[in-house]
C-alpha positions in Angstrom: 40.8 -19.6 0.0 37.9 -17.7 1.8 39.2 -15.6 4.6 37.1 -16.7 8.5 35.9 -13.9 10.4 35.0 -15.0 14.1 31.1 -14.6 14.9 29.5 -14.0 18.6 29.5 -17.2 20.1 25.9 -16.7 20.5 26.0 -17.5 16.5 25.5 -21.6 17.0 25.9 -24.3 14.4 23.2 -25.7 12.6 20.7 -27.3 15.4 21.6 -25.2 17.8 19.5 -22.4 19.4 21.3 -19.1 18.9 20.6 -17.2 22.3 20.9 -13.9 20.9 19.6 -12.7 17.7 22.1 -10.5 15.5 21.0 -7.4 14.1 21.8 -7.3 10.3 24.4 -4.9 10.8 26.5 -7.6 12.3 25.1 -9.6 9.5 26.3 -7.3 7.2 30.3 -6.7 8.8 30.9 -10.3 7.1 30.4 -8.6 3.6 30.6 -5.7 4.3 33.3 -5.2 1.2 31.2 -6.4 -0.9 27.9 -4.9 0.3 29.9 -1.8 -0.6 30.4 -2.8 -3.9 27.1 -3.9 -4.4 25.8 -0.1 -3.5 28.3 1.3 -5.9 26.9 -1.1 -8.8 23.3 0.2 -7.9 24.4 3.7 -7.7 25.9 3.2 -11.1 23.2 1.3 -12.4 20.6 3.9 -11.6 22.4 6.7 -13.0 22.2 5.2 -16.7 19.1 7.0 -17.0 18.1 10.0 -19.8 17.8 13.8 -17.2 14.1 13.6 -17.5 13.9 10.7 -15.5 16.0 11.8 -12.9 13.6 12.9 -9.9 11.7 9.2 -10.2 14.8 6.8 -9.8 16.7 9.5 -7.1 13.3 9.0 -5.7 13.5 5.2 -5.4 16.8 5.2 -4.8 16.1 6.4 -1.7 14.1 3.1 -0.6 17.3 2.2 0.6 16.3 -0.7 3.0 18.8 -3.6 4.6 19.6 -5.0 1.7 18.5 -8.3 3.0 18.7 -10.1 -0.5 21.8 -9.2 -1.7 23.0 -9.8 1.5 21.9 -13.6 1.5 23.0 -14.2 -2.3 26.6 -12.5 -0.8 26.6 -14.6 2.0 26.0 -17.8 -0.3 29.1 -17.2 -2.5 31.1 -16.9 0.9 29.8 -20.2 1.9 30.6 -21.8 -1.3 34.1 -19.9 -1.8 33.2 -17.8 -4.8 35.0 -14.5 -5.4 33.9 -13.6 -8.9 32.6 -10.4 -10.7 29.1 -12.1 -11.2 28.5 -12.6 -7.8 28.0 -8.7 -7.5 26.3 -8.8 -10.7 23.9 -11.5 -9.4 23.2 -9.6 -5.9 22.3 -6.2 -7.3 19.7 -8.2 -9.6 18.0 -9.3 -7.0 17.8 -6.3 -5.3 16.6 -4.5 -8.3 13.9 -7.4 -8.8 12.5 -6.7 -4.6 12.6 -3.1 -5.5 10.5 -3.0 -8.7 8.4 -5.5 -6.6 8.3 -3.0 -3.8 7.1 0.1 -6.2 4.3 -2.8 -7.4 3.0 -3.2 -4.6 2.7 0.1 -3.1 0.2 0.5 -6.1 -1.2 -2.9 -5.0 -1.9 -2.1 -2.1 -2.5 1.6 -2.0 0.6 2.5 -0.2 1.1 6.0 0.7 4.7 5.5 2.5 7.8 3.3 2.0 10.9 3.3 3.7 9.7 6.6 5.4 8.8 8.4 2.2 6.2 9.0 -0.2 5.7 6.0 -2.5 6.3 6.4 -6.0 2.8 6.4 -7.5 1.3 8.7 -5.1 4.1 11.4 -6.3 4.4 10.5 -10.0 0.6 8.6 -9.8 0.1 4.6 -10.7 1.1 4.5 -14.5 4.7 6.0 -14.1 5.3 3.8 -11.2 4.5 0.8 -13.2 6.9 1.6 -15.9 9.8 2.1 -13.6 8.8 -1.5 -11.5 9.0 -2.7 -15.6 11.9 -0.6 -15.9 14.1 -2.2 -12.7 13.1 -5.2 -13.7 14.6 -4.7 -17.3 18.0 -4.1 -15.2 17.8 -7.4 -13.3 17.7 -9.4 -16.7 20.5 -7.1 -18.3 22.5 -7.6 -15.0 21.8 -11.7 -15.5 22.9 -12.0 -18.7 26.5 -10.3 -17.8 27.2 -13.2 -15.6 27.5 -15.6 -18.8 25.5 -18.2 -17.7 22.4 -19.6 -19.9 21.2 -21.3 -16.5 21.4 -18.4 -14.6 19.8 -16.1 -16.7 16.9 -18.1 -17.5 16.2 -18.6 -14.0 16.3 -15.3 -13.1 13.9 -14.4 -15.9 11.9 -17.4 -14.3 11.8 -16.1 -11.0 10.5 -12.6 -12.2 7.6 -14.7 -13.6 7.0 -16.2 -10.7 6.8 -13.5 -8.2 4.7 -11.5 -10.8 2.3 -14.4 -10.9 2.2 -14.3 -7.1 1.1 -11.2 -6.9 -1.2 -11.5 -9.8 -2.8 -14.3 -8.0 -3.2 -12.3 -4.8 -4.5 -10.0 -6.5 -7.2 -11.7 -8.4 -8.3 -13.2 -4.4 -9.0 -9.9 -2.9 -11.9 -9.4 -0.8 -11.5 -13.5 -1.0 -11.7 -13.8 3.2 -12.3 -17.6 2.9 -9.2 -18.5 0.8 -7.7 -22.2 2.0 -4.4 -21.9 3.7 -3.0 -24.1 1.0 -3.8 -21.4 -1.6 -2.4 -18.8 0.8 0.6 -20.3 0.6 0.8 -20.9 -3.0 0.5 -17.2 -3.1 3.2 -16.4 -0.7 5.5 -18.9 -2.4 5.6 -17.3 -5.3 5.0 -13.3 -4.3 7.6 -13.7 -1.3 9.5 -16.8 -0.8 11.1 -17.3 -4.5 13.0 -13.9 -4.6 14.7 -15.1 -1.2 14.9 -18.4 -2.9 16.5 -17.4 -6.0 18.9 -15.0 -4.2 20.7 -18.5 -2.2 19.8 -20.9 -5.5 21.4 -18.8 -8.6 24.6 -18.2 -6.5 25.0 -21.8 -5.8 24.4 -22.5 -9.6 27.2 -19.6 -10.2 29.4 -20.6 -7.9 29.1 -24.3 -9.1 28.0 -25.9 -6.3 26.2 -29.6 -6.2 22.8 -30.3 -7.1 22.3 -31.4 -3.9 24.0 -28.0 -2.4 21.8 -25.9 -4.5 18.8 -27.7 -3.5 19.7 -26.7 0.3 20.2 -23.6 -1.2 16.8 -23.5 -2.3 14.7 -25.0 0.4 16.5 -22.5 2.8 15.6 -19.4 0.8 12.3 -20.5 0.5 11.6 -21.4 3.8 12.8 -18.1 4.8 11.0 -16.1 2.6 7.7 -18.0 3.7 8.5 -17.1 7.4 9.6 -14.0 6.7 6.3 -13.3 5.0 4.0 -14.5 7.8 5.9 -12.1 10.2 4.8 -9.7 7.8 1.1 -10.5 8.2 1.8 -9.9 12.1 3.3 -6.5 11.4 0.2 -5.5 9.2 -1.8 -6.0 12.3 0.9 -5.2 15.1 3.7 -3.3 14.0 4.0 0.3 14.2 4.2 2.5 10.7 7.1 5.1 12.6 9.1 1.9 13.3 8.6 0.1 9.9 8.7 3.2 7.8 5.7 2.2 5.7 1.8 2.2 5.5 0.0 -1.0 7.6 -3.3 -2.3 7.4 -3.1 -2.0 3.7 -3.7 -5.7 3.5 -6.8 -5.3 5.4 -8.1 -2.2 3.0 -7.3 -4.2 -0.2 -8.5 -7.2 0.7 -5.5 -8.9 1.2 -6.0 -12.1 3.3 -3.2 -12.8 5.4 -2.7 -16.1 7.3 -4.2 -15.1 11.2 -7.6 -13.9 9.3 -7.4 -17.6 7.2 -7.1 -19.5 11.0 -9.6 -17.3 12.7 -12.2 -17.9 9.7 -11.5 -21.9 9.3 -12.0 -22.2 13.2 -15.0 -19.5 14.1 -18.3 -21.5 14.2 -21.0 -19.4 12.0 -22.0 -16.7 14.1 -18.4 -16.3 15.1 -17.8 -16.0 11.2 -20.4 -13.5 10.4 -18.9 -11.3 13.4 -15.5 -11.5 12.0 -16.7 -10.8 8.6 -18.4 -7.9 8.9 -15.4 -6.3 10.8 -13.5 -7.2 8.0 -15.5 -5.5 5.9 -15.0 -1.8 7.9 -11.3 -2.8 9.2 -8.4 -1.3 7.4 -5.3 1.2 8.1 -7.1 3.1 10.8 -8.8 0.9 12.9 -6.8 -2.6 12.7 -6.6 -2.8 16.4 -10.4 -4.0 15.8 -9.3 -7.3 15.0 -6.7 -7.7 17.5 -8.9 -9.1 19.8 -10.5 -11.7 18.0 -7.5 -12.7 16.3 -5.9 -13.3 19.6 -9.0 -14.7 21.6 -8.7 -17.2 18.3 -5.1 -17.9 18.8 -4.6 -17.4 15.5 -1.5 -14.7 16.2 0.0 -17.5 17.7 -0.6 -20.1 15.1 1.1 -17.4 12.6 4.3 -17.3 15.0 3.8 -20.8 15.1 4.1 -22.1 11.2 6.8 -18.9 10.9 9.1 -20.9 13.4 8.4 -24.4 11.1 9.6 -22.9 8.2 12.8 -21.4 10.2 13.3 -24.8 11.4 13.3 -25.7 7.8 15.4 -23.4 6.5 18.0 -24.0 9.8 18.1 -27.9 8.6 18.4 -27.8 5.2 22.0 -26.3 5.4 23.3 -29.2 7.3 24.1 -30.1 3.5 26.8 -27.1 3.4 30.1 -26.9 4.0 30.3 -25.0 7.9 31.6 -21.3 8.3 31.5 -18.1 10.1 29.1 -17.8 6.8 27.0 -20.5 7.2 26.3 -19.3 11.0 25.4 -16.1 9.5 22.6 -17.8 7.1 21.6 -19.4 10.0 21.1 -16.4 12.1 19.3 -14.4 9.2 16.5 -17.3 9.6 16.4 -17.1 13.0 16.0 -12.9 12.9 12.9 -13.5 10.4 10.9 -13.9 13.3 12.2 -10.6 15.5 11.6 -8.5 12.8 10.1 -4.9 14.0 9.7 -3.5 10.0 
């Protein structure tokens, strides 16, 4: 039997419009036993390394961030009542997978902070940082394969695919300002949304849940991690690089196209478009308040915030199909606090 912890009333059931938003620490004091297990098994983890690599994983140990994946894969087992070892096993593998996609993507994207420090490749230069992404990513499938479970450890070698093609695929569109919103969010899918995906989905396959509870599982993960990355795409334009601890308007430098430049493009007339282009073409890190303005006169910041709150919506219904819990209220506030996010 799963021990209740009482939530803030402002914590409603599904359906329900929370009216305050928790922060993830009180996300976090529902776990928080096994959060602290979960840093332990990273900690150890990291420190099967030879001496000479030493100063590059302390180094990314130190991206240290909320943990938000683990803590939805954590959360999950709660929900479904599962209390064994390959639950923690299962968490830090998904945290190791975001963090080797994290060290990525700072090459990606030409990245010079993270977390409030220098990324790896601008201290140990691109082709170290690349081998220690490979080299995290080595621990999430070791870490998979301890649970015991054929299913589990194929789809986590799946989902590694997936977020690698992704990225490959945004990769491959740079500089590509007229991409379709339907390719957009093919890329995000896979780049963003599966990792949060996979973190809710293989618990509810380890935890045995039903097809039709893992499917929930699933769609709520993904839905998430869609919103989650469109409010992203706002803070590359809006947010503020002491607040989020990392570089912004790297998108906009490496060609990224994020989903208010997609809207503003599929609605500006031609002259409109050749405007916005050409800024494009100068905007970047320094200078992304340039396309503030048209984004907004547009309205295509509020379309973003707009699709972010479907996919919420999404992700709020489809656990109607679990079991209810101080655990499930906490899932359902994590959606909710995709959209408040200020890093």
């Amino acid at each position: 039997m799963v021990a209740t912890i009482p939530l803030p009333a402002s914590v409603m059931r599904p359906g329900a419009r929370a009216a305050m938003i928790l922060d993830s620490q009180d996300l976090k004091s529902l776990v928080a036993a096994d959060l602290e297990l979960v840093e332990r098994a990273i900690d150890n983890v990291l420190a099967q390394r030879p001496p000479r690599l030493t100063g590059i994983i302390d180094h990314v140990a130190e991206y240290r961030g909320k943990r938000f994946r683990p803590l939805l894969a954590l959360l999950t087992a709660r929900v479904l009542g599962c209390e064994s070892p390959g639950r923690l096993d299962l968490a830090v593998a998904m945290e190791m997978m975001h963090t080797a996609s994290l060290v990525h993507d700072d090459i990606l994207d030409n990245a010079e902070t993270r977390r409030h420090i220098p990324t790896v490749h601008s201290r140990w230069g691109s082709q170290s940082a690349v081998l220690l992404g490979d080299y995290l990513f080595s621990h999430a499938f070791v870490l998979a394969a301890r649970v015991g479970d054929s299913q589990v450890t194929l789809e986590v070698a799946e989902t590694a695919r997936k977020v690698c093609e992704g990225e490959l695929k945004q990769n491959l569109e740079a500089g590509n300002w007229l991409l379709p919103e339907a390719d957009y969010m093919d890329i995000i899918e896979g780049k963003t949304a599966e990792l949060m995906a996979a973190s809710c989905r293989l618990m509810g396959v380890h935890a045995r849940g039903t097809e039709a509870q893992c499917h929930a599982l699933d769609t709520y993960g993904r839905s998430l991690g869609m919103a989650f990355q469109m409010a992203d795409d706002l803070l590359d334009l809006e947010g503020d690089e002491e607040t989020t601890g990392k570089s912004l308007g790297t998108d906009l430098e490496q060609g990224k196209v994020t989903l208010p430049i997609i809207h503003a493009l599929s609605r500006a007339n031609d002259g409109e478009k050749a405007i916005l282009l050409e800024l494009l073409k100068t905007s970047g890190a320094k200078n992304r308040s340039a396309l503030r303005k048209p984004l907004e006169a547009a309205g295509s910041l509020a379309y973003t915030r707009r699709k972010a709150e479907e996919f919420v919506g999404t992700a709020r219904r489809a656990l109607h199909a679990l079991p209810d819990s101080p655990y499930l209220q906490a899932l359902i506030n994590a959606a909710d606090r995709a959209l408040h996010r200020a890093c």
